[in-house]
N, C-alpha and C positions, 0 to 999 in steps of 0.2 A: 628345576627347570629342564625343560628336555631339550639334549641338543648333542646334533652330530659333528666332528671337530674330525676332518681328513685333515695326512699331512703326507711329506715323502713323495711328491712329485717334484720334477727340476728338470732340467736339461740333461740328455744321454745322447750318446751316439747309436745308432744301428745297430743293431745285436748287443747292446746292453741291455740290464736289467735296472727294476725299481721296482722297491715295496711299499704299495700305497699301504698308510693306517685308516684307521675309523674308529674316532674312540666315542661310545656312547656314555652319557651322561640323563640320569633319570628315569630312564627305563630297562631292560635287561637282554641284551641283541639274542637272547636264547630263545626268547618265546617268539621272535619275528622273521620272517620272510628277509634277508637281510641283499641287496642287490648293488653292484658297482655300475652305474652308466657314466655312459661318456659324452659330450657335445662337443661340434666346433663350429664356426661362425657359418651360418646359413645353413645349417642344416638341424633335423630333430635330434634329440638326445636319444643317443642309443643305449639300446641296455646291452652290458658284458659279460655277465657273470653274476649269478645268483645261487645261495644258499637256502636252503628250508630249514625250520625252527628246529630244535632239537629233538622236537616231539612229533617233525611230521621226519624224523631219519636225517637231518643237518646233508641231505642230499644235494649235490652239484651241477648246474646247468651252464653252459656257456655258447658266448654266441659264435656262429662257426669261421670266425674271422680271429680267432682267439684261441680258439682250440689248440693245446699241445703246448702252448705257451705261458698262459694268461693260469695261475690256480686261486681260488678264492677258498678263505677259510676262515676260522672263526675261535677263538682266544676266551674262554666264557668266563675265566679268572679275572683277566686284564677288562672285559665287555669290550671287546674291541675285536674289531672283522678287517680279513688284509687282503690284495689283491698282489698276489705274487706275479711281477711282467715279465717276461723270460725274451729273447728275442726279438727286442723291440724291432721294430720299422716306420718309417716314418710316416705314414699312415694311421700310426697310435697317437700321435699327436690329436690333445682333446686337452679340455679338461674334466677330468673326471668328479662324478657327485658319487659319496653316500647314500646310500636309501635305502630304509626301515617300513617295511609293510606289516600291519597286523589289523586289530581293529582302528588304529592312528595311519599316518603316511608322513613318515618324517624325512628331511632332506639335509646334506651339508651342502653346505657352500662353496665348497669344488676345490679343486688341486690342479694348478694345469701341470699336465707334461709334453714336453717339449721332445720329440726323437733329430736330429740332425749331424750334420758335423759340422 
C-alpha cells in the first residue's frame, strides 16, 4: 500500500529548529519528484522545497521565503525525505504535507508546526 507517514512537527520558539520526516512506504522516494508544502487556514497550499529524482541530479529548489534556512534532502536507504527548518519565524507556522510526484501524485497527511513563544 502506498503511503506517506510525516512526523517531527511541534511547537518552537522563533529561531528554533525542527526536522520534518517523510517516510515512504510502497514505492521508492528515488525515482520521484519529492516536494515539502505547507498550508494554513485560508489560504492555498504553498510549496517549500522540492527535490528532483536521483536520475534527473536529486537537484534542490526552494521557495524564496525559505531560502538560507529551510534544506531539503533525501535518505534512499531509510526512503525517507527531511526538510531541515533552520531559523524558524512565525510565519512558518503551517502545516506541512509530503508530496511524491512521478507518474502517481502521492500526498501525507500533514504535520502542523507551530513557531511562537
Amino acid at each position: 500500500q502506498v503511503q506517506l507517514v510525516e512526523s517531527g512537527g511541534g511547537l518552537v520558539q522563533p529561531g528554533g529548529s525542527l526536522r520534518l520526516s517523510c517516510a515512504a512506504f510502497g514505492f521508492t522516494v528515488s525515482r520521484y519528484v519529492m516536494s515539502w508544502y505547507r498550508q494554513t487556514p485560508g489560504k492555498e497550499r504553498e510549496l517549500v522545497a522540492t527535490i528532483t529524482s536521483a536520475s534527473a541530479g536529486g537537484n534542490t529548489n526552494y521557495a524564496d521565503s525559505v531560502k538560507g534556512r529551510f534544506t531539503i534532502s533525501r535518505d534512499n536507504a531509510k526512503n525517507t525525505v527531511y526538510l531541515q527548518m533552520n531559523s524558524l519565524k512565525p510565519e512558518d507556522t503551517a502545516v506541512y504535507y509530503c508530496n511524491a510526484l512521478w507518474y502517481q501524485d502521492y500526498w501525507g497527511q500533514g504535520t502542523q508546526v507551530t513557531v511562537s513563544l
